[in-house]
C-alpha positions in Angstrom: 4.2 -174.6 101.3 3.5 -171.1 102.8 5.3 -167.9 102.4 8.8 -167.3 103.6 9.1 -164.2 106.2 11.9 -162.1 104.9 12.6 -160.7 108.7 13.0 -164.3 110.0 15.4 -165.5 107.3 17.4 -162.1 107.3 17.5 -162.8 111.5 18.8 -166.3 110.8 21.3 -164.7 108.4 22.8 -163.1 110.8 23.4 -165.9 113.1 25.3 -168.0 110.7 27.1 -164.9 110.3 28.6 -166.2 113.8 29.9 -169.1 112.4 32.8 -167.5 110.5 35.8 -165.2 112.1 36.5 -165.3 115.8 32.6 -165.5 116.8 31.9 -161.8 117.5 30.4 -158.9 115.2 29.1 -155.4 115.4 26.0 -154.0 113.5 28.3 -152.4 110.8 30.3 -155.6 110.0 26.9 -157.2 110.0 25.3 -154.5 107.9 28.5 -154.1 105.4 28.4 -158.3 105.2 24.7 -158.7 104.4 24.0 -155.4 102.3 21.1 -154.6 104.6 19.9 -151.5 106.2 21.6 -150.2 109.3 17.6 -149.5 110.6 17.2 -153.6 109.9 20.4 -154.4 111.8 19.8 -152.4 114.1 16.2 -153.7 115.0 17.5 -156.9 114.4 19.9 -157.3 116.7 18.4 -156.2 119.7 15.1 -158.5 119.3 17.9 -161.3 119.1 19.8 -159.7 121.9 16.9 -159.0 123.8 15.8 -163.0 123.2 19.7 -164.2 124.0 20.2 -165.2 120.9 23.4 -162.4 120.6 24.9 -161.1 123.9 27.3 -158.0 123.7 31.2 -158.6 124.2 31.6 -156.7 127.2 35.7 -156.3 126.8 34.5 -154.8 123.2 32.0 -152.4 123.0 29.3 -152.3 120.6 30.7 -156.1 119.6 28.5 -159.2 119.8 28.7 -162.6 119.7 25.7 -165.6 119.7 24.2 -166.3 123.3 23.2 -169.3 125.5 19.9 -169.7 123.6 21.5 -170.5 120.7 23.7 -173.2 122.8 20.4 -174.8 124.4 18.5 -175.2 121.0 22.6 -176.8 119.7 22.6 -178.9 122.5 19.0 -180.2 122.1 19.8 -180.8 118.5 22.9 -183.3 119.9 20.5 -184.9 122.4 18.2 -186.1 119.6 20.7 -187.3 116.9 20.7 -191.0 115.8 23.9 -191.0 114.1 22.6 -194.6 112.5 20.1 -193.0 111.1 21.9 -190.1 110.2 24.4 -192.3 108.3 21.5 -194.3 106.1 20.4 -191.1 105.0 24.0 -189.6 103.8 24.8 -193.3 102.6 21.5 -193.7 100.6 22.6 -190.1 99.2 25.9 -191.0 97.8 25.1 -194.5 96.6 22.4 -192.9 94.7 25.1 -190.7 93.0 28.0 -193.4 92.9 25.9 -196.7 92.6 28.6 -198.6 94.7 28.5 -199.5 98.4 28.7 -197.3 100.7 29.3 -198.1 104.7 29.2 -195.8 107.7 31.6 -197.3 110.9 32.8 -196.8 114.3 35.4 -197.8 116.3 35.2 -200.5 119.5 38.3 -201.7 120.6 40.7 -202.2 117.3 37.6 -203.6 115.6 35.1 -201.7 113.1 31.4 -201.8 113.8 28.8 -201.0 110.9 26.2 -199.1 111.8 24.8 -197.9 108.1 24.9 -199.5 104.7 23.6 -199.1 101.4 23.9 -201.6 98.7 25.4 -201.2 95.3 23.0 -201.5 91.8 25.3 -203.3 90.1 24.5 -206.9 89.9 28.4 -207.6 90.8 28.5 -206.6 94.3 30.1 -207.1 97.6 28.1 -208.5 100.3 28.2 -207.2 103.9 25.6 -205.9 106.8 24.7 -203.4 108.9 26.0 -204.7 112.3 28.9 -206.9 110.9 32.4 -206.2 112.9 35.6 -206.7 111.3 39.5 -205.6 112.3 39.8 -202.0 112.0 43.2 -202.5 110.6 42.2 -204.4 107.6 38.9 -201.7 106.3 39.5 -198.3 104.9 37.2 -197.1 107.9 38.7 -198.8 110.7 42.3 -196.8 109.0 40.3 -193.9 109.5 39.6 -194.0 112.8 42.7 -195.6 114.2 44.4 -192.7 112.1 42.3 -190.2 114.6 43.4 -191.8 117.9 46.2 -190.4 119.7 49.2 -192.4 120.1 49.0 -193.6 123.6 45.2 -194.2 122.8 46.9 -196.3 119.5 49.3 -198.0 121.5 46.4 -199.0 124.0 44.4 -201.1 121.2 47.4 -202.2 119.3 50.4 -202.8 121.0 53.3 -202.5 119.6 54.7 -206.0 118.2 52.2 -207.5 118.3 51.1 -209.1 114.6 48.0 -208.2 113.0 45.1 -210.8 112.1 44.8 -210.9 108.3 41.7 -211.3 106.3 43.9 -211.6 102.9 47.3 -212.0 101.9 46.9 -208.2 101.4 45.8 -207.5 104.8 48.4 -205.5 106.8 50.3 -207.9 109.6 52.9 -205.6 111.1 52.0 -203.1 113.6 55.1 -201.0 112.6 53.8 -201.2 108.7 50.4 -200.1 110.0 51.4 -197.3 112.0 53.1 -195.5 108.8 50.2 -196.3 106.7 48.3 -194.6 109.5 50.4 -191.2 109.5 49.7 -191.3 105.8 46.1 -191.4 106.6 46.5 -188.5 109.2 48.4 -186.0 106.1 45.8 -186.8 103.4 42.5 -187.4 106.1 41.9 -190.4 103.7 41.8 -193.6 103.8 41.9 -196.6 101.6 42.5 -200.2 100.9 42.9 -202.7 98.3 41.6 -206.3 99.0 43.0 -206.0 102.2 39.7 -206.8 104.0 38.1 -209.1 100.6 40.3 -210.6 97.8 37.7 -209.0 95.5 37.1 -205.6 96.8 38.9 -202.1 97.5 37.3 -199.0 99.3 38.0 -195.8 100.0 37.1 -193.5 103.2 36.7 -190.5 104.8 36.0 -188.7 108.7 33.1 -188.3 109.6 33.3 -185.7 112.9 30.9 -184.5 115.8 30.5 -181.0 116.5 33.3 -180.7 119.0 35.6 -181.7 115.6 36.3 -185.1 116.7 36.5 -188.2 114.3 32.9 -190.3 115.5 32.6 -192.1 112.4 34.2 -192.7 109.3 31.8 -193.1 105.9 33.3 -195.5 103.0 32.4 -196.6 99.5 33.6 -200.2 98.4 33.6 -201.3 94.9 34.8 -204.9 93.3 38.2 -205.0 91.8 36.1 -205.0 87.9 35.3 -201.5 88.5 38.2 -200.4 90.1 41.2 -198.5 88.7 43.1 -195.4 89.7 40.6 -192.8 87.7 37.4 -194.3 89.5 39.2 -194.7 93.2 39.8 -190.3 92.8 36.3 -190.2 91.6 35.0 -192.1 95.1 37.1 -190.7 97.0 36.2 -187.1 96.3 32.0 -188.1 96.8 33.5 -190.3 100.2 34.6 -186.5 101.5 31.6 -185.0 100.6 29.3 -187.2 102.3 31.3 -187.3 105.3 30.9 -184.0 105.3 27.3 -184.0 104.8 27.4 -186.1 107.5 29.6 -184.4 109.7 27.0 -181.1 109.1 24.5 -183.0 110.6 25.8 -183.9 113.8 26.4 -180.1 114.2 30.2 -179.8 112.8 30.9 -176.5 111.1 34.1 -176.9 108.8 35.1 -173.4 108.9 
């Protein structure tokens, strides 16, 4: 590994400086924030001015906020994101920490598609696939992401009256019964279901978003009902919103 350069990494320091606030700074919020000298700030930020990186607010003098440069190298980024492969990585992650399955799904039509999985170590497991598609209605990831529609985009894959398909006697059948379970969703931005989708299994999920903030993906951990109980579904749930964040940091979302 070579040597870090302390003028590059105090330069990138005060880019994600950007990320916070309303998106602009001056070179004495910057210098106050960073503990630097006002000489460094000051070189600083007219190399990255003078390479777009910052541009000045001209309604506020002496005010900056991050230029187009920084939006091409962003939008580069996005071009070359697999979020399949994205999602094996952040699933590997948490099964590693978890040893339970863990799933990463979109939505296509009022169906569930899964595009990452990871299996549990336990030798009691539930069996699935990358690829397999199942109704969204019955999966704690498919609650997810019909809890991020809007309603006429809701009422346009399940319309209302209709009854549900069910995997299980647990599986929800009403569309009314399913639309307050999804508001519930919505409040807590969690999802989960108990043998709903496998007489054996319950799972718990979480959003996963693009940069733009919207819901792209939703990442899950399933366990069989021997290792479930109210203690352990917390426990998952709480590592289900931290890889989904993790994941939602890689396809360029910024939670602040």
């Amino acid at each position: 590994m070579g040597r870090r350069v302390p003028a590059v990494s105090r330069a990138l320091d005060i880019l994600e400086l950007f990320l916070d606030g309303d998106g602009t700074l001056s070179a004495p919020e910057i210098t106050r924030r960073l503990q630097l000298p006002r000489t460094t700030v000051h070189e600083l930020v007219t190399t990255l001015a003078a390479r777009s990186y910052l541009v000045p607010v001209p309604e506020q003098p002496g005010r900056y906020r991050l230029g187009v440069r920084t939006y091409q190298l962003g939008s580069r980024y996005a071009e070359q994101l697999d979020l399949a492969a994205e999602g094996q990585q952040v699933a590997r992650a948490v099964a590693e920490t978890c040893g339970e399955t863990v799933h990463v799904a979109v939505l296509e039509d009022a169906d569930v598609i899964y595009i990452a999985k990871v299996d549990s170590t336990h030798a009691v497991r539930m069996v699935s696939a990358a690829g397999r598609r199942l109704p969204a209605h019955c999966t704690a990831v498919g609650k997810m992401l019909l809890a991020s529609l809007s309603p006429q985009e809701l009422d346009e894959r399940l319309p209302a009256g209709d009854e549900l398909p069910a995997m299980t006697p647990n599986s929800i059948t009403s569309a009314e019964a399913l639309r307050a379970t999804l508001d519930e969703v919505r409040d807590r931005q969690l999802a989960s279901e108990q043998r709903e989708s496998n007489p054996d299994v319950s799972c718990v999920a979480a959003p996963v978003r693009d940069r733009a903030g919207r819901v792209v993906a939703a990442l899950s951990i399933s366990v069989p009902m021997i290792r479930w109980s109210a203690e352990r579904q917390e426990e998952l749930a709480a590592l289900a919103v931290k890889g989904a964040a993790q994941l939602s940091e890689r396809l360029g979302h910024h939670a602040g």
